[in-house]
C-alpha positions as CSV (number, residue, x, y, z in Angstrom):
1,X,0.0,0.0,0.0
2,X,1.1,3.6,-1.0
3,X,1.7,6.0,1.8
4,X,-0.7,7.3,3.6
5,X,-2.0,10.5,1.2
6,X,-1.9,12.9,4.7
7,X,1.4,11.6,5.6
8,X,2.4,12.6,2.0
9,X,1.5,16.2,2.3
10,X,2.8,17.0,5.3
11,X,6.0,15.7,4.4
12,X,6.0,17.4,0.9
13,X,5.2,20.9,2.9
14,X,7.9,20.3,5.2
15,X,11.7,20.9,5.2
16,X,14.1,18.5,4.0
17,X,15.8,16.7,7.2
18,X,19.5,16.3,6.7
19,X,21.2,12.3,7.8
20,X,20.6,12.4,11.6
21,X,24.2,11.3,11.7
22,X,25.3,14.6,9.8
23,X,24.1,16.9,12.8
24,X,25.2,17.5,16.4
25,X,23.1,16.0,19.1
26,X,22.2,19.1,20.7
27,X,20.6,20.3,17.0
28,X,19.1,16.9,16.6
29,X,17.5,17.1,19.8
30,X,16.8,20.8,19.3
31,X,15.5,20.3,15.8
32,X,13.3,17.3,17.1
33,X,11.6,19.0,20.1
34,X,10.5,22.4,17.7
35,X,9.0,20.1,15.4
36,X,7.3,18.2,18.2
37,X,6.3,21.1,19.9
38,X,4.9,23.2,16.4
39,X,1.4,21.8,17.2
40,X,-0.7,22.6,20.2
41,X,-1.3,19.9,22.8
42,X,-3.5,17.4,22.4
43,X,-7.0,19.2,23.7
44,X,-8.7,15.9,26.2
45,X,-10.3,16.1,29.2
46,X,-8.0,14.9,32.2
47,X,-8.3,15.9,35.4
48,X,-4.8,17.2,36.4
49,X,-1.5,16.8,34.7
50,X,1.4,17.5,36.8
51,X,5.2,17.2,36.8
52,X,7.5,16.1,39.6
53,X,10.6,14.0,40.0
54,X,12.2,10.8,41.6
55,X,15.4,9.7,42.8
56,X,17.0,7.5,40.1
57,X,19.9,5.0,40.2
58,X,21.7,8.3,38.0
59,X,20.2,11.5,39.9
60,X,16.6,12.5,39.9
61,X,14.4,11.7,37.3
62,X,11.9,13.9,35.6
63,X,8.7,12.7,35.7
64,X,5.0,14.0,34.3
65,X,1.8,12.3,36.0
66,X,-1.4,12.1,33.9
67,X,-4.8,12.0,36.2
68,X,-7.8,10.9,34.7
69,X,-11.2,12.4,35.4
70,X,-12.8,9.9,38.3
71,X,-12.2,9.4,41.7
72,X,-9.7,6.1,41.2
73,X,-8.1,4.0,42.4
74,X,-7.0,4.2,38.6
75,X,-4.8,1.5,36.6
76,X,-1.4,2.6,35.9
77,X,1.0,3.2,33.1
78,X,4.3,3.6,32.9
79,X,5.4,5.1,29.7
80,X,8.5,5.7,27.8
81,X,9.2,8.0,24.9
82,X,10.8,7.2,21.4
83,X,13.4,8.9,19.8
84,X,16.4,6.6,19.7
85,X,17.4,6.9,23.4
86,X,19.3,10.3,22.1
87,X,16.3,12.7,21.6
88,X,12.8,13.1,23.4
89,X,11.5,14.2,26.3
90,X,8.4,14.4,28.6
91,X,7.1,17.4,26.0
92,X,8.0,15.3,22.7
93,X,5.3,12.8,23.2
94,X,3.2,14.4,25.7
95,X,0.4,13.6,23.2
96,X,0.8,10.2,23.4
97,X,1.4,9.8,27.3
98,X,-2.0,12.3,26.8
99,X,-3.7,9.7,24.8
100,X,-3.2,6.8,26.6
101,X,-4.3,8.3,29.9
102,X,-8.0,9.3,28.5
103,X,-8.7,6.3,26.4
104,X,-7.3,3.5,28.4
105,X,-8.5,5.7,31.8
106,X,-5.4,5.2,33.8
107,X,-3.0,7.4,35.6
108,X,-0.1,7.8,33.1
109,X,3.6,8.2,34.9
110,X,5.8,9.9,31.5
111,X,9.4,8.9,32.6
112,X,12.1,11.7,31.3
113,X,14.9,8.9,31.5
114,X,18.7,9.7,31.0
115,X,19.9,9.8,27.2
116,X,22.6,8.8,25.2
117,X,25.4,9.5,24.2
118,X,25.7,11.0,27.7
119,X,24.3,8.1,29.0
120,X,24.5,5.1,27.5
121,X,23.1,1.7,28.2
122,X,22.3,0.6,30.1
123,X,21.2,3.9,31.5
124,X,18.0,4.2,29.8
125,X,16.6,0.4,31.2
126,X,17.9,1.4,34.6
127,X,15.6,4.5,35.2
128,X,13.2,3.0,33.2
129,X,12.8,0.1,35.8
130,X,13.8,2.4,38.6
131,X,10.6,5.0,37.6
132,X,8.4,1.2,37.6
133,X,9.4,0.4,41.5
134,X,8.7,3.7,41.9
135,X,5.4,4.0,40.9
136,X,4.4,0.4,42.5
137,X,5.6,1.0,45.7
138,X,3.8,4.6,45.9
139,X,0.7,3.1,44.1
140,X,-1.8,4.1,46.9
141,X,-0.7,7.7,47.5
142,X,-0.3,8.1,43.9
143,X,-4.4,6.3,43.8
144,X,-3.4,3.7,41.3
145,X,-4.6,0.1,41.8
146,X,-1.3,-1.6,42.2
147,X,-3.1,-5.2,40.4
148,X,-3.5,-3.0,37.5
149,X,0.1,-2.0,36.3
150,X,1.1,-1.3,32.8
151,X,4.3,-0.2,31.0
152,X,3.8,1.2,27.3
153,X,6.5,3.3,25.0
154,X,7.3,3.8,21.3
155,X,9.9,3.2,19.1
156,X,13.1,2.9,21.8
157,X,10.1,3.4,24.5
158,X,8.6,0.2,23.3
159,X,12.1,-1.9,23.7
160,X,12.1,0.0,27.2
161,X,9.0,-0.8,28.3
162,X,9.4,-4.7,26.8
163,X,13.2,-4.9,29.1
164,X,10.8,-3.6,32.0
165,X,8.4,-6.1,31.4
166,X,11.2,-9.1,31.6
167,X,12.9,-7.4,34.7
168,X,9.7,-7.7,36.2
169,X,8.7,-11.5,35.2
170,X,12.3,-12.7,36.7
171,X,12.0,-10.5,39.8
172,X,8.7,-11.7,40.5
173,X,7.7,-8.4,41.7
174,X,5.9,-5.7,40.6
175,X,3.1,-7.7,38.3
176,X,3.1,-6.3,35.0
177,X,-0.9,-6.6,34.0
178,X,0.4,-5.5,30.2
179,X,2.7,-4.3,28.2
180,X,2.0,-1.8,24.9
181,X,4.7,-1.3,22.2
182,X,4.3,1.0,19.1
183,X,6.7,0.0,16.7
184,X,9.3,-1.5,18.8
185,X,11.9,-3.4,17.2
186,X,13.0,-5.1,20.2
187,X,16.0,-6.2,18.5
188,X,19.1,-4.6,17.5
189,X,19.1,-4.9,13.4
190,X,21.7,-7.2,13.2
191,X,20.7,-8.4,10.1
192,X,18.7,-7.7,7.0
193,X,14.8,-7.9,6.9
194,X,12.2,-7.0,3.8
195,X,11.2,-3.9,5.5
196,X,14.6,-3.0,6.3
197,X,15.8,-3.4,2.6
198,X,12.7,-2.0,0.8
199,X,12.3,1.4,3.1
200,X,15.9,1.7,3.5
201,X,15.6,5.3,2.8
202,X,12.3,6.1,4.7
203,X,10.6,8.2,5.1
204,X,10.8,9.7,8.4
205,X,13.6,7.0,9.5
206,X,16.1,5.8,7.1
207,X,17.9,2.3,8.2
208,X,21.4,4.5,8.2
209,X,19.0,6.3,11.1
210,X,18.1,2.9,13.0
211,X,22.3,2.2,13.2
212,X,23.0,6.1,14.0
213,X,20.9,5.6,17.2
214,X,21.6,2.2,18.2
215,X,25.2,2.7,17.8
216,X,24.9,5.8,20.2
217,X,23.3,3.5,22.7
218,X,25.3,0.7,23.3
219,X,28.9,1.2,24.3
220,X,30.0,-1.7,22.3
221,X,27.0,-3.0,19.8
222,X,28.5,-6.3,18.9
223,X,28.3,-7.7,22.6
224,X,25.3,-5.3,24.1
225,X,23.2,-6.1,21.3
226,X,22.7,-9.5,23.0
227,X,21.7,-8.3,26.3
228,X,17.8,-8.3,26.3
229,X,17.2,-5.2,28.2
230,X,18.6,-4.2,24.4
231,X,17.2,-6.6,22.7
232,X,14.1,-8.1,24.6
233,X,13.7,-10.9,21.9
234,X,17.3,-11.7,22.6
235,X,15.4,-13.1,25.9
236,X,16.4,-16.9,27.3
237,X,12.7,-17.4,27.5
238,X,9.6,-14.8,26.9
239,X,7.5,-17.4,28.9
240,X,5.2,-15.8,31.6
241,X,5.6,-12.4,29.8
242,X,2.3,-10.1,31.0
243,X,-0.2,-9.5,27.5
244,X,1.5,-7.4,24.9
245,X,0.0,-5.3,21.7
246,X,2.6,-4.3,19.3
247,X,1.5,-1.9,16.8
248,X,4.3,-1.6,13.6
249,X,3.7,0.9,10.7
250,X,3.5,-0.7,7.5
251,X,6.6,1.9,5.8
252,X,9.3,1.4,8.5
253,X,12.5,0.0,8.4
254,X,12.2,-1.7,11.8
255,X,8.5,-3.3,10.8
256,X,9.6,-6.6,10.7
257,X,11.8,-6.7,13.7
258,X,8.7,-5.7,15.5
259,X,6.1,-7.9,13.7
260,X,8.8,-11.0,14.5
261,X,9.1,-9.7,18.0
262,X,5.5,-10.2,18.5
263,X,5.2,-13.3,16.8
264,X,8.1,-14.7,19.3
265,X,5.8,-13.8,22.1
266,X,2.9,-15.3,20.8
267,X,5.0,-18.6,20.3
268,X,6.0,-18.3,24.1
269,X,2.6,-18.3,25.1
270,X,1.7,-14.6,25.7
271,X,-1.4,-13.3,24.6
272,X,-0.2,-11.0,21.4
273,X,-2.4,-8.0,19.3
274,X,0.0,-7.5,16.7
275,X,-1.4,-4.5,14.2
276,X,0.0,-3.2,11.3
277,X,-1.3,0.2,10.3
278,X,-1.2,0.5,6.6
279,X,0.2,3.6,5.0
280,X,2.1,4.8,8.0
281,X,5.7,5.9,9.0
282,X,7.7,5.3,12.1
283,X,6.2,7.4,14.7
284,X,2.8,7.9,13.5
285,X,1.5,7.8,16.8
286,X,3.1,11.1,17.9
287,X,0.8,12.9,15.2
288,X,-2.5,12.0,17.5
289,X,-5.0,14.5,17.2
290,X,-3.9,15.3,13.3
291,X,-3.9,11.8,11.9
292,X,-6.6,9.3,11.9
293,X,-3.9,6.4,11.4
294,X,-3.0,7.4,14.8
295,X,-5.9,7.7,16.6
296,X,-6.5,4.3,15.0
297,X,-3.4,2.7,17.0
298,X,-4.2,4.5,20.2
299,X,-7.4,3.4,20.0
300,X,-7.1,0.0,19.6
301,X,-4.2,0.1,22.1
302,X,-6.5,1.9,25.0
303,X,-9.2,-0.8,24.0
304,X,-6.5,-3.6,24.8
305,X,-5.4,-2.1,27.8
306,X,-9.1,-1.8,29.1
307,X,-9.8,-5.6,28.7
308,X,-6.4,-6.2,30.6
309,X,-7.1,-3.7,33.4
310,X,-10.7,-5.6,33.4
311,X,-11.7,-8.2,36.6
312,X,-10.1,-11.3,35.6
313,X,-12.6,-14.2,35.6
């Protein structure tokens, strides 16, 4: 399927983006947030959004708490934003963290976690697990039901959120009710795919992209690359994994590393809804409120979330 006919005329009105590689981080990160932050936030009724922070195993971590209207005890989410483990922050995809709180009706915790090259791995899956304990251990004061725990990112989010998930299973503790990945690879692209090879030059992310940021992730790819909090499918055994939905975009370089990802899960035994959303790019999702592709994805990712948070039988 051709891309998506809005996609295509927002990127033909909009300026040509050098090879991430080709800019300094600061003006990647720069460039990134002022195109993030060129549309208003996403207008949905919530009943308080406030920012705070936590003690982390690096220093305090930002962090930005979504309420829901209602009186609670609410489920929870912990969620992770996407860009590469180099660029993002709590503003980037507030409209996601936005999203998920209204449809799904849980208290969202947005996790500003240390980035790389600064802070390489496994910085990023350390405050990402550290912000999880966090939020489970002050479940009641923070009014979420502590049965009803989620984690949830995109793009590097979604490999964050699937390394919470496993440190989770093996510790035993906190229970991870479900776990939501937009187009996570959850593997380092060690070799060719389809989707890889056909939209090797995008749009939106380019495979010389995908190796930019992983390569200013890992301190040394050819061993962490192996280490499943960097590549959850690199996992002994996904066995006992809490429910996941993996939505992939159909033009995406790291489409079939996510698809394959899933379908690893599935084979494990964990209940999988794997979607791919025709006609769109890597990081759709973050163009919620413009793009009915997206709120396609968050919809159908709220309305999984729902039936996990629901009384179990």
């Amino acid at each position: 399927m051709p891309i998506d006919p809005q996609i295509e005329a927002m990127l033909a009105n909009a300026p040509e983006w050098p090879p991430v590689s080709s800019m300094p981080v600061d003006v990647l990160r720069a460039g990134v947030r002022t195109s993030s932050l060129a549309f208003p936030p996403l207008d949905l009724p919530l009943g308080r959004i406030e920012d705070d922070a936590i003690e982390g195993p690096g220093g305090p971590i930002p962090i930005r708490i979504y309420t829901p209207v209602g009186d609670g005890p609410f489920p929870g989410i912990v969620y992770f934003h996407g860009g590469g483990w180099v660029v993002g922050d709590l503003d980037t995809q507030d409209m996601i963290a936005r999203g998920l709180a209204y449809g799904s009706e849980a208290m969202v915790v947005s996790v500003d976690y240390r980035l790389a090259p600064e802070y390489p791995f496994p910085a990023a899956p350390n405050d990402a697990w550290a912000a999880t304990l966090w939020t489970a251990q002050h479940a009641a004061s923070l009014n979420i039901d502590p049965a009803r725990l989620a984690v949830a990112g995109d793009s590097a989010g979604a490999n964050l959120a699937a390394g919470v998930a496993l440190r989770a299973r093996d510790a035993g503790t906190p229970r991870i009710a479900a776990q939501v990945m937009f187009y996570g690879s959850g593997n380092y692209p060690s070799q060719d795919t389809p989707s890889s090879v056909e939209f090797a030059n995008g749009p939106i992310l380019s495979r010389d992209d995908v190796f930019f940021f992983w390569h200013q992730y890992l301190v040394d790819p050819d061993k962490d690359q192996h280490n499943p909090l960097a590549s959850p499918i690199r996992a002994t055994s996904h066995v006992g994994l809490p429910p996941a939905y993996m939505g992939t975009a159909e033009i995406d370089p790291s489409r079939d590393d996510g698809e394959h990802f899933a379908a690893v899960l599935a084979k494990a035994g964990v209940p999988v809804e794997m979607k791919r959303y025709p006609g769109m790019v890597h990081g759709f999702v973050s163009w919620l409120g413009i793009l009915p592709g997206a709120q396609a994805a968050m919809d159908d990712a709220c309305s999984f979330l729902k039936r996990q948070f629901a009384p179990q039988p």
